[in-house]
PDB file of N, CA, C and O in Angstrom:
ATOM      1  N   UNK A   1     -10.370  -4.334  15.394  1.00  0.00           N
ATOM      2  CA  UNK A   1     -10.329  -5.676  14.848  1.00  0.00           C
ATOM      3  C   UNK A   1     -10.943  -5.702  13.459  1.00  0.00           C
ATOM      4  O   UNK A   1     -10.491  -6.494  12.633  1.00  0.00           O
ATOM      5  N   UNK A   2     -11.945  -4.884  13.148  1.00  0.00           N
ATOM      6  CA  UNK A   2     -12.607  -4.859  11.865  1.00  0.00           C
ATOM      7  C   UNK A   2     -12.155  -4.427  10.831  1.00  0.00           C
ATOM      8  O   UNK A   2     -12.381  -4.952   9.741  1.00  0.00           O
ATOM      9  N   UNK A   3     -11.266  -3.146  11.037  1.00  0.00           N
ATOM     10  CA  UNK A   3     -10.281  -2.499  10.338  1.00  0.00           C
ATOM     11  C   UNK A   3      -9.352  -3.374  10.283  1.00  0.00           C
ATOM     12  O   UNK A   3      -8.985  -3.021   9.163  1.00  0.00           O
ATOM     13  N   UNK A   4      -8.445  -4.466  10.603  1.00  0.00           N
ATOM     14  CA  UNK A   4      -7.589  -5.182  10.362  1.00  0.00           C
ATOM     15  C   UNK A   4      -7.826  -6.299   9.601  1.00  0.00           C
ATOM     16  O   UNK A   4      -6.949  -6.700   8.835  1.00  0.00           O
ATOM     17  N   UNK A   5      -8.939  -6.893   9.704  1.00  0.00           N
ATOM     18  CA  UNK A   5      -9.979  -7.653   9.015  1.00  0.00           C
ATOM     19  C   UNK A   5     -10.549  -7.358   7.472  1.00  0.00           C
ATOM     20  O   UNK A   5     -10.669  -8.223   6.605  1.00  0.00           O
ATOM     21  N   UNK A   6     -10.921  -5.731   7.303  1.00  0.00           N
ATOM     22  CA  UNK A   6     -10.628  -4.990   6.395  1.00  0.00           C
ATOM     23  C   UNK A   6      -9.640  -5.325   5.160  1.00  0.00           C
ATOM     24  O   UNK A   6      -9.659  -5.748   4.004  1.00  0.00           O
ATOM     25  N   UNK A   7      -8.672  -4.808   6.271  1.00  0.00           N
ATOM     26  CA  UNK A   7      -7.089  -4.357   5.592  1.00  0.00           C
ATOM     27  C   UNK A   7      -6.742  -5.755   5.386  1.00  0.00           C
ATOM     28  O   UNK A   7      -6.626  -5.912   4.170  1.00  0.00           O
ATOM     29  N   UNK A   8      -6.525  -6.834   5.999  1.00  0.00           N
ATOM     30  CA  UNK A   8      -6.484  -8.112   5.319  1.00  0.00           C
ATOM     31  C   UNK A   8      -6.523  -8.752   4.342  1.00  0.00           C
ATOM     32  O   UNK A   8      -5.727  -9.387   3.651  1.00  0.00           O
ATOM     33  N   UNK A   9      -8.001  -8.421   4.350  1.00  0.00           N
ATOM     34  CA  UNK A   9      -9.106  -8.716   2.919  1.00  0.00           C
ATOM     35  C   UNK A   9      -8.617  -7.641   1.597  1.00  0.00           C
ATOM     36  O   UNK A   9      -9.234  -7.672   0.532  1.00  0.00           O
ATOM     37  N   UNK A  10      -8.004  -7.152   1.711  1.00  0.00           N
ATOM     38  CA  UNK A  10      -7.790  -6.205   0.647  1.00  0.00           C
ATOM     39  C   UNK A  10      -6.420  -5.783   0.187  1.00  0.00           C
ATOM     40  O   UNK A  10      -5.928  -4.917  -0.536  1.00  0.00           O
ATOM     41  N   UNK A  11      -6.045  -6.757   0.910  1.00  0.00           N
ATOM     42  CA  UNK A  11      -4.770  -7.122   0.154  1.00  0.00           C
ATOM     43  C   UNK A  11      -4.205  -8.234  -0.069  1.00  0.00           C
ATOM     44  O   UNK A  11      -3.058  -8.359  -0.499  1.00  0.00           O
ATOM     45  N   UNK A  12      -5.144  -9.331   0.270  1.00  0.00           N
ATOM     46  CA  UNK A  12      -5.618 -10.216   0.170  1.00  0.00           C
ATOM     47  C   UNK A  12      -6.138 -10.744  -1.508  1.00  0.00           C
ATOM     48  O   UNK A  12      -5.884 -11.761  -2.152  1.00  0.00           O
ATOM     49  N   UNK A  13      -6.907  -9.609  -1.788  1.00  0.00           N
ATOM     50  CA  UNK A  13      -7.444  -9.175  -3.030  1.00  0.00           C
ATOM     51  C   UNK A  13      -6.321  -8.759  -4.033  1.00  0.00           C
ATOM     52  O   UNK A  13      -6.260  -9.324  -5.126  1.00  0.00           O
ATOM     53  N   UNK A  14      -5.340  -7.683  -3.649  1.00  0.00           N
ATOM     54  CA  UNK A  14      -4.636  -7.182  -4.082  1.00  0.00           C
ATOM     55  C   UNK A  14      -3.309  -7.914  -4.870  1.00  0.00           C
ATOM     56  O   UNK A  14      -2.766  -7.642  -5.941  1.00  0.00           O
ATOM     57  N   UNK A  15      -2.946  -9.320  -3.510  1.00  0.00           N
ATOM     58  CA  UNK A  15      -1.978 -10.001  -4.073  1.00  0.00           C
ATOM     59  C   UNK A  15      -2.799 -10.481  -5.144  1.00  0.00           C
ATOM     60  O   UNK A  15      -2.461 -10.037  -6.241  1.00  0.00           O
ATOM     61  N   UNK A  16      -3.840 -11.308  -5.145  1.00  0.00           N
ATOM     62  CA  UNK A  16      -4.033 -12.425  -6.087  1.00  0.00           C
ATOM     63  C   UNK A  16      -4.680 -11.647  -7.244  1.00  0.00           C
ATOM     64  O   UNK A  16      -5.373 -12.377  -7.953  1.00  0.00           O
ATOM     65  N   UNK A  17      -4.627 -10.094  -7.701  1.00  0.00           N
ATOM     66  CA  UNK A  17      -5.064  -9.732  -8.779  1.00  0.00           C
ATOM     67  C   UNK A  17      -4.187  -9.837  -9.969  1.00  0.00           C
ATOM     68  O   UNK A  17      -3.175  -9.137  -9.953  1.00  0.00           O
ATOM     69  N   UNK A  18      -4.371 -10.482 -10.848  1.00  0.00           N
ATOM     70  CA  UNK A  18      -3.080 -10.359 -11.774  1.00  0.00           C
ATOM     71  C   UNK A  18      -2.998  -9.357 -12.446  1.00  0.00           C
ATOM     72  O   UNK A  18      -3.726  -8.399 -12.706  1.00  0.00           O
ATOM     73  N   UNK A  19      -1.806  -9.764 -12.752  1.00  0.00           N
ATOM     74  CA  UNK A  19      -0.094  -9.004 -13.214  1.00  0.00           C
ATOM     75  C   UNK A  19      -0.811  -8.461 -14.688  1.00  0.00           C
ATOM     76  O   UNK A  19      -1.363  -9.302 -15.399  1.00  0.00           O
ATOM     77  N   UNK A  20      -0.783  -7.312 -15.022  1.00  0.00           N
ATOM     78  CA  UNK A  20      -0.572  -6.332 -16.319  1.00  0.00           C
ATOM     79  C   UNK A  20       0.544  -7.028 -17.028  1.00  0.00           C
ATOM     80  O   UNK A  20       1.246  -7.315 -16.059  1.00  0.00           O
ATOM     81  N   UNK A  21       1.059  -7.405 -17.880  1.00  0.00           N
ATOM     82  CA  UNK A  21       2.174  -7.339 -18.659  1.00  0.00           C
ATOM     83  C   UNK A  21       2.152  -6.666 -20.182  1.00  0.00           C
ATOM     84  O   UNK A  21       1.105  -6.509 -20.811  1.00  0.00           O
ATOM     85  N   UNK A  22       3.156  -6.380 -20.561  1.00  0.00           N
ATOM     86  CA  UNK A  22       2.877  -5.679 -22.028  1.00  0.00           C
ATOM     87  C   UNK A  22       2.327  -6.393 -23.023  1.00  0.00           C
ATOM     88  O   UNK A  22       1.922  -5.775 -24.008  1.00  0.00           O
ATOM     89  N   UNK A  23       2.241  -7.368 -22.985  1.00  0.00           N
ATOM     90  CA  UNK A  23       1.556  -8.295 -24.092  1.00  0.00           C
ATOM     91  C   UNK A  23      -0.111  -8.119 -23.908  1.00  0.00           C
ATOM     92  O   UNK A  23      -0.897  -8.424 -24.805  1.00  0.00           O
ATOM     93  N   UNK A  24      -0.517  -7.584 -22.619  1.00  0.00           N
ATOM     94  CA  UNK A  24      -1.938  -7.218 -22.149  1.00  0.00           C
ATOM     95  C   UNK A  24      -2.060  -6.204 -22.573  1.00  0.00           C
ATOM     96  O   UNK A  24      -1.556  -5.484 -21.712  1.00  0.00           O
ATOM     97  N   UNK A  25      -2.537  -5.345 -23.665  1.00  0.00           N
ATOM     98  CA  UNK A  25      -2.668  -3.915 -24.033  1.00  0.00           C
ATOM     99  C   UNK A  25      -4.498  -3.603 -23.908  1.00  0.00           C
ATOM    100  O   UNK A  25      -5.350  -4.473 -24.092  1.00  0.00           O
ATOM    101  N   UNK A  26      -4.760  -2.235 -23.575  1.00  0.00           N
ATOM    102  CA  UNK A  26      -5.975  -2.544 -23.408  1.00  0.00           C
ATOM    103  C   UNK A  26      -7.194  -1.887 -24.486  1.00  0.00           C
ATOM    104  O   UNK A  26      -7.047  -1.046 -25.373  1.00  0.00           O
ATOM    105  N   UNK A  27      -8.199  -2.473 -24.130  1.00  0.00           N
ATOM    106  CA  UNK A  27      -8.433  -2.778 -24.871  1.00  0.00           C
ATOM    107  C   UNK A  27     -10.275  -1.352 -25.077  1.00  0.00           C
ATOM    108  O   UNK A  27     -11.003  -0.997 -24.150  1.00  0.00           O
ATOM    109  N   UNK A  28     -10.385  -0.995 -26.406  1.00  0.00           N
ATOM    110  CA  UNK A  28     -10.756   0.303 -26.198  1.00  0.00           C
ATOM    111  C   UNK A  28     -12.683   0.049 -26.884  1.00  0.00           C
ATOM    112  O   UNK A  28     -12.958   0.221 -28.071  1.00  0.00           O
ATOM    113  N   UNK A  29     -13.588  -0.307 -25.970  1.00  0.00           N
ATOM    114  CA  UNK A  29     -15.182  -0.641 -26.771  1.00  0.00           C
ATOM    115  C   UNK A  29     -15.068   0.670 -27.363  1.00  0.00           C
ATOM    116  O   UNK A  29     -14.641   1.683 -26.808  1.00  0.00           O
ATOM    117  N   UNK A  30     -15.422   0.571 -28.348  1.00  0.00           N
ATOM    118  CA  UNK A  30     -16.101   1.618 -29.462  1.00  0.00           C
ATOM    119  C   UNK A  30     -17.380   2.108 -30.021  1.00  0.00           C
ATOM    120  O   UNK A  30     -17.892   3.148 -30.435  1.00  0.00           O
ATOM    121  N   UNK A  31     -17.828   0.021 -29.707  1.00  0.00           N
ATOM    122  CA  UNK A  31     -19.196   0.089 -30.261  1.00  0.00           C
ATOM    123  C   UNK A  31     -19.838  -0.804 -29.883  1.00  0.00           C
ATOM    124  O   UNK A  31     -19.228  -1.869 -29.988  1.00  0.00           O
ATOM    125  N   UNK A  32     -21.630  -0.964 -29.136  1.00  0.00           N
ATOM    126  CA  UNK A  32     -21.666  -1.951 -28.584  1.00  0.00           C
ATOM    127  C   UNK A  32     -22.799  -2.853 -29.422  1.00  0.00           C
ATOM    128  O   UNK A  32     -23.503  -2.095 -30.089  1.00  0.00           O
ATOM    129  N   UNK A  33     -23.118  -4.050 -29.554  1.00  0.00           N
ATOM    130  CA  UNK A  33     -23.867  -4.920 -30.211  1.00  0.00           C
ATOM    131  C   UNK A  33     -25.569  -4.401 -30.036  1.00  0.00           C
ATOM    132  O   UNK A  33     -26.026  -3.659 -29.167  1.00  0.00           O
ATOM    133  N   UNK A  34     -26.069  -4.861 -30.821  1.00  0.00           N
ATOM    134  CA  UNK A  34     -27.805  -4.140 -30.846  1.00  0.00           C
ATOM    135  C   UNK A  34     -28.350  -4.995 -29.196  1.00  0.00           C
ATOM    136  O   UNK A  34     -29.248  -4.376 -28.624  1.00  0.00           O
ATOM    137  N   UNK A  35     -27.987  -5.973 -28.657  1.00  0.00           N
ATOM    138  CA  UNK A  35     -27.997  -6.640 -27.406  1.00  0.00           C
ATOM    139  C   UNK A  35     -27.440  -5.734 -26.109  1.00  0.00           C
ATOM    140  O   UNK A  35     -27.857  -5.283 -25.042  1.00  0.00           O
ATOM    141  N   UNK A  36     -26.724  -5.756 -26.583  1.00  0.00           N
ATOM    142  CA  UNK A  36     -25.559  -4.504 -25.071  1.00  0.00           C
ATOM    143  C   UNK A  36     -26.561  -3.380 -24.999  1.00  0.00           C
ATOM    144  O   UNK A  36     -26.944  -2.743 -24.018  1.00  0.00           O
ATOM    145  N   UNK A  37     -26.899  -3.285 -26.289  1.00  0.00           N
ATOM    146  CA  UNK A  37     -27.409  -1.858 -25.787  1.00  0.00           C
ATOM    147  C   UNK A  37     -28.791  -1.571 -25.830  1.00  0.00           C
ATOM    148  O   UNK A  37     -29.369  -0.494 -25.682  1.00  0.00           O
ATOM    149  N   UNK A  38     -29.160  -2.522 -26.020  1.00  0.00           N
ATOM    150  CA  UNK A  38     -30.385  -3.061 -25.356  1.00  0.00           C
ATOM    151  C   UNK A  38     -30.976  -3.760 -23.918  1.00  0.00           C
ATOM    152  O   UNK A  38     -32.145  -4.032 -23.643  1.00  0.00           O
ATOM    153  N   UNK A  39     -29.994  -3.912 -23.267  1.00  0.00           N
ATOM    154  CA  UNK A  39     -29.364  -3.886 -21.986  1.00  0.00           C
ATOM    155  C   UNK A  39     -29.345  -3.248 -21.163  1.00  0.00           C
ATOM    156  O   UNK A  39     -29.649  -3.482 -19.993  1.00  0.00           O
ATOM    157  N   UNK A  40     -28.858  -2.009 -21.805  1.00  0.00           N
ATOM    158  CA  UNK A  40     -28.420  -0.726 -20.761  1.00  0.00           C
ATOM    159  C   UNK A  40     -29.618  -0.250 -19.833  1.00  0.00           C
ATOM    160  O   UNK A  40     -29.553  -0.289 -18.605  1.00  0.00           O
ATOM    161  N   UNK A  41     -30.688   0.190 -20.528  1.00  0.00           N
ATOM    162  CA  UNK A  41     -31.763   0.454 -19.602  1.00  0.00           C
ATOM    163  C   UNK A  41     -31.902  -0.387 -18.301  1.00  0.00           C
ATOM    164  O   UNK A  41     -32.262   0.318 -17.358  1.00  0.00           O
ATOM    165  N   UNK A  42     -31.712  -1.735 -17.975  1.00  0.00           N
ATOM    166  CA  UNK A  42     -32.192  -2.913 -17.627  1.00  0.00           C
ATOM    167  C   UNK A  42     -31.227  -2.473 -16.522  1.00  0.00           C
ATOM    168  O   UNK A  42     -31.701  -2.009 -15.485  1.00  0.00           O
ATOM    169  N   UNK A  43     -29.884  -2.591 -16.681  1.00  0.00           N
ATOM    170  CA  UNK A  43     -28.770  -2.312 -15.483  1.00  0.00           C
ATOM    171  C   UNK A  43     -28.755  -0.787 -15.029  1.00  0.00           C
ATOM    172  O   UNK A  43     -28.498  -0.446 -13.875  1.00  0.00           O
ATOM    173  N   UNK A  44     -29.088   0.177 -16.159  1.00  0.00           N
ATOM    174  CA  UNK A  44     -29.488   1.629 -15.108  1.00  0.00           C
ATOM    175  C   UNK A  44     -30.238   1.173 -14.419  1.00  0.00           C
ATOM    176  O   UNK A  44     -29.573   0.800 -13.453  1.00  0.00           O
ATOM    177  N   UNK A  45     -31.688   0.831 -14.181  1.00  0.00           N
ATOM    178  CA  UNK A  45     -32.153   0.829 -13.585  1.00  0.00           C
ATOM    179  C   UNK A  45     -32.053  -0.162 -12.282  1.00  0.00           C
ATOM    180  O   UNK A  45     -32.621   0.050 -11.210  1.00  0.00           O
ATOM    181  N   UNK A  46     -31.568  -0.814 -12.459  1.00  0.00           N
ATOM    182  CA  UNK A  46     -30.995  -2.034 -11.301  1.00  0.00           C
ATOM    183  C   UNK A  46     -30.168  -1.321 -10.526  1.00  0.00           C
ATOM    184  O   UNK A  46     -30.343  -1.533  -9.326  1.00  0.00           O
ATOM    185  N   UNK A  47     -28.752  -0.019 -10.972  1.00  0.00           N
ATOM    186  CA  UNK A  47     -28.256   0.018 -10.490  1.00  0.00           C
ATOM    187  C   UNK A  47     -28.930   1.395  -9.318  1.00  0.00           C
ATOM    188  O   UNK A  47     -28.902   1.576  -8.101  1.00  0.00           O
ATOM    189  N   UNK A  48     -29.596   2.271 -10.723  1.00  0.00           N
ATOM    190  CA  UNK A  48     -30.007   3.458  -9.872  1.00  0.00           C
ATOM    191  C   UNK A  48     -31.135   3.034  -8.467  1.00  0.00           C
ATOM    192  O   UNK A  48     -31.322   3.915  -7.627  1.00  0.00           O
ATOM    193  N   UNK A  49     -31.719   1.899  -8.327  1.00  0.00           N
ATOM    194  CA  UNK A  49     -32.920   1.367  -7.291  1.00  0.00           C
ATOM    195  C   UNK A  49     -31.519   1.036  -6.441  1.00  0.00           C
ATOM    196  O   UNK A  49     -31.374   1.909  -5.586  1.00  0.00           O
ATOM    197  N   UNK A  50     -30.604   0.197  -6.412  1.00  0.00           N
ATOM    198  CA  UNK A  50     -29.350   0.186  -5.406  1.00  0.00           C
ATOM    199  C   UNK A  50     -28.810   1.441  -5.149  1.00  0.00           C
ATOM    200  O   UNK A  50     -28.484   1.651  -3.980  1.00  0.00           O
ATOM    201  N   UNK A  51     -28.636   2.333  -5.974  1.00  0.00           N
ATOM    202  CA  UNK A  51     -28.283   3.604  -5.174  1.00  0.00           C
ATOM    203  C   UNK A  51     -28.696   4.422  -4.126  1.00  0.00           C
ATOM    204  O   UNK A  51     -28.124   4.805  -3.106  1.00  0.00           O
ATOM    205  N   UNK A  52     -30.152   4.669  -4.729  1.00  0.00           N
ATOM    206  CA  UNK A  52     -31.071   5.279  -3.953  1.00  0.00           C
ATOM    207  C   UNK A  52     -31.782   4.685  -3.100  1.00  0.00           C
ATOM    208  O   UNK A  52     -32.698   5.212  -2.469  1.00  0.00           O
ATOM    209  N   UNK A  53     -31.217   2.902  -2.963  1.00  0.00           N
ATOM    210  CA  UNK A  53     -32.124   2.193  -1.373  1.00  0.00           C
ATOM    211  C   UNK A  53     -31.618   2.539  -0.272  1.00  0.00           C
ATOM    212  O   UNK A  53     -30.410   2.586  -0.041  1.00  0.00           O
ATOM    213  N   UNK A  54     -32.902   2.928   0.832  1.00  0.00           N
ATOM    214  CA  UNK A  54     -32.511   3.293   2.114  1.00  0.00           C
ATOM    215  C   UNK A  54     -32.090   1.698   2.870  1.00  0.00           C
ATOM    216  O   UNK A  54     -31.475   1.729   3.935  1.00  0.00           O
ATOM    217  N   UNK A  55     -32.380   0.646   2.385  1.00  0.00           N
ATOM    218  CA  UNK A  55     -32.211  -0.471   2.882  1.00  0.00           C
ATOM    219  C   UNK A  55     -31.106  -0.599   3.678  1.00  0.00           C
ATOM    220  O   UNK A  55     -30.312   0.303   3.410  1.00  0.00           O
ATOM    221  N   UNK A  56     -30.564  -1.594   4.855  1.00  0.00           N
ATOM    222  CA  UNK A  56     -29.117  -1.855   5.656  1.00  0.00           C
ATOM    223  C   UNK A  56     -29.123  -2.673   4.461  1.00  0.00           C
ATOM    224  O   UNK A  56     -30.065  -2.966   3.724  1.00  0.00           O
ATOM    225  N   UNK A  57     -27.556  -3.076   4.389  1.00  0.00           N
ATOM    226  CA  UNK A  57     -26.604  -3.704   4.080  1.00  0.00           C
ATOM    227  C   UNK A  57     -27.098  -5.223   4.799  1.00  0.00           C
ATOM    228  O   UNK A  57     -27.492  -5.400   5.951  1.00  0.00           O
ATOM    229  N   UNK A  58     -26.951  -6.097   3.844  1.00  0.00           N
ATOM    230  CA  UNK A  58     -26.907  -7.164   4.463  1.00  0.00           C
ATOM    231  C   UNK A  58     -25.737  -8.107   4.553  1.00  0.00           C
ATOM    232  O   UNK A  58     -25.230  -8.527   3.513  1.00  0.00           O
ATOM    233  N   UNK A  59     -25.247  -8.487   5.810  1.00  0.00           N
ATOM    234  CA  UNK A  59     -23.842  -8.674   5.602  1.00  0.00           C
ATOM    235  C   UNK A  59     -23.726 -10.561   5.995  1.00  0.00           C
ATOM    236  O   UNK A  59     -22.642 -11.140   5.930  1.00  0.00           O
TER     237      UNK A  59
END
C-alpha cells in the first residue's frame, strides 16, 4: 500500500511539473553576487549537520 502511495505521489509530481519548451533555454550561473557567496558556508553547513544526523525522519 505504501509503495502505491509512493508511486502516486510521484507522478503526481511528475504530471504537474512543467513543460520545457524551446523558448526556455537554460540558463548557465557563472558568477555569484558578494551575498551568494557569502551564504555558502551557512547552507554547507546546514546541509552537512542533515547529512550526518543519526536522527528518524519525522514524517
Amino acid at each position: 500500500m505504501f509503495i502505491i502511495a509512493v508511486q502516486a505521489n510521484l507522478l503526481f509530481l511528475h504530471l504537474n511539473m512543467p513543460r520545457r519548451t524551446n523558448d526556455m533555454r537554460k540558463r548557465i550561473i557563472t558568477e555569484l553576487s558578494d551575498e551568494q557567496e557569502a551564504m555558502l558556508p551557512i547552507y554547507r553547513d546546514k546541509w552537512r549537520s542533515i547529512q550526518i544526523s543519526t536522527e528518524s525522519i519525522q514524517q
